[in-house]
C-alpha positions as a printed Julia matrix, in Angstrom:
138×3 Matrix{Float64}:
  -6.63  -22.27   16.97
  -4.3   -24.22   19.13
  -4.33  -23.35   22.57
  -1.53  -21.32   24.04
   0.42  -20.77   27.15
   0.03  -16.96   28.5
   3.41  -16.55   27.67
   3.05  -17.8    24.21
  -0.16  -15.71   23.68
   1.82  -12.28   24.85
   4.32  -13.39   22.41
   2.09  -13.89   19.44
   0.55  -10.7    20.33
   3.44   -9.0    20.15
   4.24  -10.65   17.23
   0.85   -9.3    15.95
   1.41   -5.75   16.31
   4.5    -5.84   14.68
   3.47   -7.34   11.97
   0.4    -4.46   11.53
   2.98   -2.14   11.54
   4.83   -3.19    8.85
   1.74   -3.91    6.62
   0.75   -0.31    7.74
   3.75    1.01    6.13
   2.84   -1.19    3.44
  -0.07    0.41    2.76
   0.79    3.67    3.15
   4.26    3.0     0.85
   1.09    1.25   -1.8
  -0.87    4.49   -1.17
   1.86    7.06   -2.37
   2.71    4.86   -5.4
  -0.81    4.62   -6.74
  -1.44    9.08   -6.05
   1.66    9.39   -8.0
   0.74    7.04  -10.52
  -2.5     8.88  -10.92
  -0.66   12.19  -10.78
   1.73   11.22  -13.48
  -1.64    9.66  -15.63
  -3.55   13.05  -15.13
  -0.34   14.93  -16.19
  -0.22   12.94  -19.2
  -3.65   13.51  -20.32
  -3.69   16.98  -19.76
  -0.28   17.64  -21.84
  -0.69   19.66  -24.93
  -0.92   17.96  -28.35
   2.52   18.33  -30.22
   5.73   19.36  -29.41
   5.21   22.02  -26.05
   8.36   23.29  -23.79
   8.08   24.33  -19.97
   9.85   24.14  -16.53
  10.62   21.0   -14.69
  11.13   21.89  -10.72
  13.9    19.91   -9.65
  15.21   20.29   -6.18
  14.49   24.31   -6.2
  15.94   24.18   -9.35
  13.51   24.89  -12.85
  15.09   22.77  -15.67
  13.71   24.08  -19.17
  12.51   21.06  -21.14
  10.44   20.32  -24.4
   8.18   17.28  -24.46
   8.05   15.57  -27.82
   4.86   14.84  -29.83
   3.09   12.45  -28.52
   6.28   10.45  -26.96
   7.14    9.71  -23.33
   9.71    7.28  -21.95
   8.03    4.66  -19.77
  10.26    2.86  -16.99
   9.16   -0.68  -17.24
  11.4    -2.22  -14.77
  14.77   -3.35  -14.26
  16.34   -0.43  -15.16
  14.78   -0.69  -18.4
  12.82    2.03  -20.22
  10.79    2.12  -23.03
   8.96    4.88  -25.54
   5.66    5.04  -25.66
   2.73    7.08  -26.97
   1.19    8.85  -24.25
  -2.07    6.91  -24.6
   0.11    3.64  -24.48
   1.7     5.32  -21.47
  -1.59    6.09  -19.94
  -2.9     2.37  -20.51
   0.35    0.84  -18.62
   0.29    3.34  -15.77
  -3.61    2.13  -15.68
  -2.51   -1.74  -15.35
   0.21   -0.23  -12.58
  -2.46    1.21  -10.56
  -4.53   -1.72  -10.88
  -1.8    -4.31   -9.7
  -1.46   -1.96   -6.99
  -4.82   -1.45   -6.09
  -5.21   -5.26   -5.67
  -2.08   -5.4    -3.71
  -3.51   -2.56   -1.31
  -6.71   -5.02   -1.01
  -4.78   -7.99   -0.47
  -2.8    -6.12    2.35
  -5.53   -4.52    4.13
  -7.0    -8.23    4.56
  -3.88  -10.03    5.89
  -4.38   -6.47    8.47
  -7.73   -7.23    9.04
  -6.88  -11.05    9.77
  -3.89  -10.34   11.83
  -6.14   -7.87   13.86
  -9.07  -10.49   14.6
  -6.32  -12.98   15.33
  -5.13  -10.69   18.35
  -8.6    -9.66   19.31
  -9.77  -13.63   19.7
  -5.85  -13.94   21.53
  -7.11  -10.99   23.93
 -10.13  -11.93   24.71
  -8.5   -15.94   26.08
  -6.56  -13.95   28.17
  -8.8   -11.98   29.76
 -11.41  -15.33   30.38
  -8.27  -16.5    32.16
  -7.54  -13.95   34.33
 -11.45  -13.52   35.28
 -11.69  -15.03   38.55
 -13.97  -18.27   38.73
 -17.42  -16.88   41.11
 -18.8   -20.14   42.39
 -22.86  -20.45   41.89
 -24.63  -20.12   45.37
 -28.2   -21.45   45.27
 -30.25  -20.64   48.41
């Protein structure tokens, strides 16, 4: 690591810790999207074979629906969305999750190398500012 000036290495600090927050909200943003994916893939499993009706909550609101047999509609992207058999559904919201998962790894290293970055910037600093006790032999 290059060395810095004190004021440089207060600025990259603070530059640190901003940056952890964002990849905190990251994570957490990562987090939510892979317990809804797995809500929405244990959902699917658990449906009924065949055509079924219930209740969809919807903002206090219970919307009466009826699923078709065997047939969801999978958002793929872009605005665009597809139908799928539930197992075909269930294998895409599987490769979601995994992206996902892998994308939670990924972040939680760049963390993790942030973090040691700031430690090893903190712990310059504070060599600094130790006062220099001069060796007295006797």
């Amino acid at each position: 690591m290059v060395e810095l000036t004190e004021r440089q290495a207060i600025a990259r600090l603070q530059q640190n810790e901003a940056r952890l927050g964002q990849l905190q909200a990251q994570l957490d943003s990562i987090a939510r999207a892979i317990d809804e994916l797995r809500l929405t893939r244990a959902t699917l499993k658990n449906m009924p074979e065949g055509e079924a009706s219930g209740l969809l909550p919807l903002g206090g609101v219970m919307i009466p629906v009826k699923t078709l047999p065997d047939k969801v509609k999978v958002n793929v992207g872009a605005k665009v969305v597809i139908e799928q058999t539930r197992g075909e559904a269930i294998k895409t919201l599987e490769k979601r999750e995994a992206a996902l998962t892998e994308a939670l790894r990924k972040t939680r290293e760049a963390g993790g190398e942030i973090a040691a970055e700031s430690l090893q910037i903190q712990k310059k600093l504070e060599e600094r500012r130790r006062p220099s006790v001069p060796v007295v032999s006797g």
